[in-house]
N, C-alpha and C positions, 0 to 999 in steps of 0.2 A: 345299664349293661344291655348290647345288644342281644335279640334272641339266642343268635347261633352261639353270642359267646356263654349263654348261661347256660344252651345244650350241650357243649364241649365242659366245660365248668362240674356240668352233671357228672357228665360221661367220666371225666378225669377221676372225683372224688368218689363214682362207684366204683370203678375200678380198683383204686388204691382200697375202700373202709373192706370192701367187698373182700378183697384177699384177706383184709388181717383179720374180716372174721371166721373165713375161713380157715385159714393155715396157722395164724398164730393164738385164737380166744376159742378155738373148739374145743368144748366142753370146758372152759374155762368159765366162762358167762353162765352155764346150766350148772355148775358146781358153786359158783356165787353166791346164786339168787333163788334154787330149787326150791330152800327151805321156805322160802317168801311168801310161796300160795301154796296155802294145803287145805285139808277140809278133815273135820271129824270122822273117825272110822267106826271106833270102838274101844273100850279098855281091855286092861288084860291086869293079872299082878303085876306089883315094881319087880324089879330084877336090876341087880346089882349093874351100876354103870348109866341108870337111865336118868335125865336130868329130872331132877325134883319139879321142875316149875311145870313138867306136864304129870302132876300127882292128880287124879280126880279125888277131890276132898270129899263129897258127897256120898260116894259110892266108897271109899276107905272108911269112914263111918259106920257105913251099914255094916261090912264087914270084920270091923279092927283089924283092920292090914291094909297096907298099902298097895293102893292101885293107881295105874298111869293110862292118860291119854293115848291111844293108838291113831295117828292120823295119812293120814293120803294124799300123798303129793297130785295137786291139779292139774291137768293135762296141758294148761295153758295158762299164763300170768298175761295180764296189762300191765304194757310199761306206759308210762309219761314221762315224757320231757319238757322242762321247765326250763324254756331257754330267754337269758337274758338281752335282751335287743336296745337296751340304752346306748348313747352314745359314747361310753368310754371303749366300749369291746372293738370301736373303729380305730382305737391307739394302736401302732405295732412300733416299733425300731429295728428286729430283728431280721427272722427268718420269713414272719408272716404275723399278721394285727392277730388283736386276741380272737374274733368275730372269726377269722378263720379259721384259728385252730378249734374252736368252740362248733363249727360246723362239720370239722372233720370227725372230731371224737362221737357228735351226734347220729353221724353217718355210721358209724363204726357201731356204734350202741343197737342203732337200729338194724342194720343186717343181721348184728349177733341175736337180737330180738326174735328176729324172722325167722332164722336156722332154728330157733328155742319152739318154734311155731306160736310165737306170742305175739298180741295186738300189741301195735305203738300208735301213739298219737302223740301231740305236741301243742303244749300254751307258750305263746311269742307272749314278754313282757316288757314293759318299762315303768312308767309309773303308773301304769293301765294294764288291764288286760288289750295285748294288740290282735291277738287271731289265737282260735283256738282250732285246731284239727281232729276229731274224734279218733278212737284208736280203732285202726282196722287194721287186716293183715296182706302179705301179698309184697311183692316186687315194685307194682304200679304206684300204689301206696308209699312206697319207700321214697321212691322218685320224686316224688311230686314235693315229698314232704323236705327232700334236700334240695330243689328248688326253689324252693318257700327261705328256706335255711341262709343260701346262695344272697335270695335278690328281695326280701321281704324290708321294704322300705316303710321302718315304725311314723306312727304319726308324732312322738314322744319321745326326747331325749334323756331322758330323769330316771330314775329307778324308782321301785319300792315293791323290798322282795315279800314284804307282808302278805299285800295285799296278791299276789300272784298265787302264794304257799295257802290261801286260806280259799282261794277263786279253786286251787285244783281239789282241795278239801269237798270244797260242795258240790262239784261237777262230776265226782269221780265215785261212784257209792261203792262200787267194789275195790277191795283188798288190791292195790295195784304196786308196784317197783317204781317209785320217781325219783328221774337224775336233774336234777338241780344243776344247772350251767351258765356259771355267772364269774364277774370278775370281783363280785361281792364288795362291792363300791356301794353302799350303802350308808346312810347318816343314820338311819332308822332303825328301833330296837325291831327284831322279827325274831327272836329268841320263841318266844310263847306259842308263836303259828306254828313255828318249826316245830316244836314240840307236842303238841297238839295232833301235827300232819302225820308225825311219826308213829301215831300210837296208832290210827287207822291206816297208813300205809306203809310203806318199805323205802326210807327218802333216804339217798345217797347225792352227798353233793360235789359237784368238781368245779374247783376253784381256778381260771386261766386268768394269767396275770401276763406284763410282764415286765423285764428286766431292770427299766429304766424308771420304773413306776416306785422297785426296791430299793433302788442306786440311782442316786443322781451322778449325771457326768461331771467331769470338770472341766469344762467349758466354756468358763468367764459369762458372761450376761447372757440370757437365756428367755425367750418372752414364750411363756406359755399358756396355751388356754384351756380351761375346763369345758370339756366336751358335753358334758349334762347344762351345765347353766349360761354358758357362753362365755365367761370370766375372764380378762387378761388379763398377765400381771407380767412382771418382769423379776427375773431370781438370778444374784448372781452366784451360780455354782462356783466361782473358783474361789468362793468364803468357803474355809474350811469348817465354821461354825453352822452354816448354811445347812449343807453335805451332811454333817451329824445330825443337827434338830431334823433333815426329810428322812435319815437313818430311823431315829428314834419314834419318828412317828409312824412310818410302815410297822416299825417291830412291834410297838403299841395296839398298833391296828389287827395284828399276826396273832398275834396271842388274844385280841377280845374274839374272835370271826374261832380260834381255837376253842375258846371257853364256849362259846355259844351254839358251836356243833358236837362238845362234849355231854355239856348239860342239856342238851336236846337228842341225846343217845344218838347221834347223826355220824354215820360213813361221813368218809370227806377225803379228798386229795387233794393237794395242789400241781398245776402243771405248768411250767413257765413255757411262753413261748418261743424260745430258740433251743428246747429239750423237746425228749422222745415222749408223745403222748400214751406212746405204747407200755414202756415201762410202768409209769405212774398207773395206766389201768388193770394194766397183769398184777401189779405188786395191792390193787385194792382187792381187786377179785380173791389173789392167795388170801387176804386177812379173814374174809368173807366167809372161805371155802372151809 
């Protein structure tokens, strides 16, 4: 892609994430994710209505009565983003490939970041760590990093979301908010990392897929390739027996990617690409909130 077209390209998707974090996600994003960074204040008695799990056990002890945590929200959270750069997110059919919408919701994420006055930064993966960006704050910062977004050409077409969730584990020592942005096209068990990621940070993941990847068409003979390994095959979609077994196996695939973000206490959305990404993140924020 030419310069001007990637500074037009800029320019477009700040404009568009720009407004919806302002006009549509203010104060949606800081009623989300507040609870995310806090810090120790001080205790005080329980009092009716307060959640048990910040009981100070030590200090109820000394006393025989129960006492709670008093904590203070941080002036500032790091977010991370963990965006997926393998070759399948170059598939679209619709209104736009997964890669773009996965760049607009990132844009989106980050303005709302910035209004939050929170540092972002951003791990490109595939089956590697590809670029990592440190989280810093600011305007210029933002830019740069949806240019990266736009025209970051991976060395690696593969995935492996393990090793990306266990890379932002070690690199990231403080308490930070990471969005997970993948089409989670993965062969690989990452249940554990996720799980693991989650205890020391705040991992929320969004799932962009899309339509054709759920539903096959029917379309009689069909040669398709696997964007990750390079693979042709030929499928003929107008079996109706076809059509059901790709049915079955999506639905299959729906429900393990479900189990493995439940049992890894992990947020998560899906967001098809010819639907409004906007909905899907207002309606995660409300559950959040």
């Amino acid at each position: 892609m030419e310069t001007s077209e990637i500074l037009k390209r800029v320019r477009q998707i700040e404009i568009k994430t720009r407004g919806l974090s302002n006009n549509i996600f203010a104060g949606e994003y800081h009623s989300a994710f507040k609870g995310r960074g806090m810090t120790f204040s001080e205790v005080r008695e329980y009092q009716y209505g307060d959640d048990i799990r910040d009981i100070e056990w030590n200090v109820t002890a000394r006393f025989n009565k129960p006492y709670v945590k008093v904590f203070e929200e941080e002036r500032e959270l790091t977010v991370m983003l963990l965006v997926d750069v393998s070759g399948s997110l170059d598939f679209g059919t619709a209104v736009q490939t997964k890669h773009q919408m996965v760049t607009e919701i990132a844009a989106t994420l980050a303005f709302s970041a910035i209004q939050n006055n929170d540092k972002i930064g951003v791990i490109f993966f595939s089956d590697h760590i590809e670029k990592f960006i440190p989280p810093k704050k600011g305007r210029k910062h933002i830019l740069f990093i949806i240019r990266e977004l736009i025209d970051f050409k991976p060395e690696s077409s593969r995935t492996d979301i393990r090793q990306a969730v266990e890379y932002m584990t070690q690199v990231i020592k403080r308490r930070c908010t990471c969005f997970l942005l993948s089409d989670f096209l993965d062969e690989q068990d990452f249940r554990q990392s996720l799980t693991i990621a989650n205890r020391r940070h705040d991992v929320v993941a969004i799932q962009v897929y899309d339509r054709r990847v759920a539903e096959l068409p029917d379309v009689g003979l069909m040669r398709v390739r696997d964007a990750e390994t390079g693979h042709l095959q030929w499928i003929d979609t107008s079996s109706r027996s076809v059509r059901r077994a790709h049915a079955q196996w999506w639905k299959t695939r729906a429900a393990l990617l479900k189990d493995t973000f439940t049992r890894s206490n992990v947020d998560a959305v899906a967001v098809r690409t010819d639907q409004d990404y906007v909905t899907a993140l207002r309606a995660l924020f409300a559950k959040r909130s």
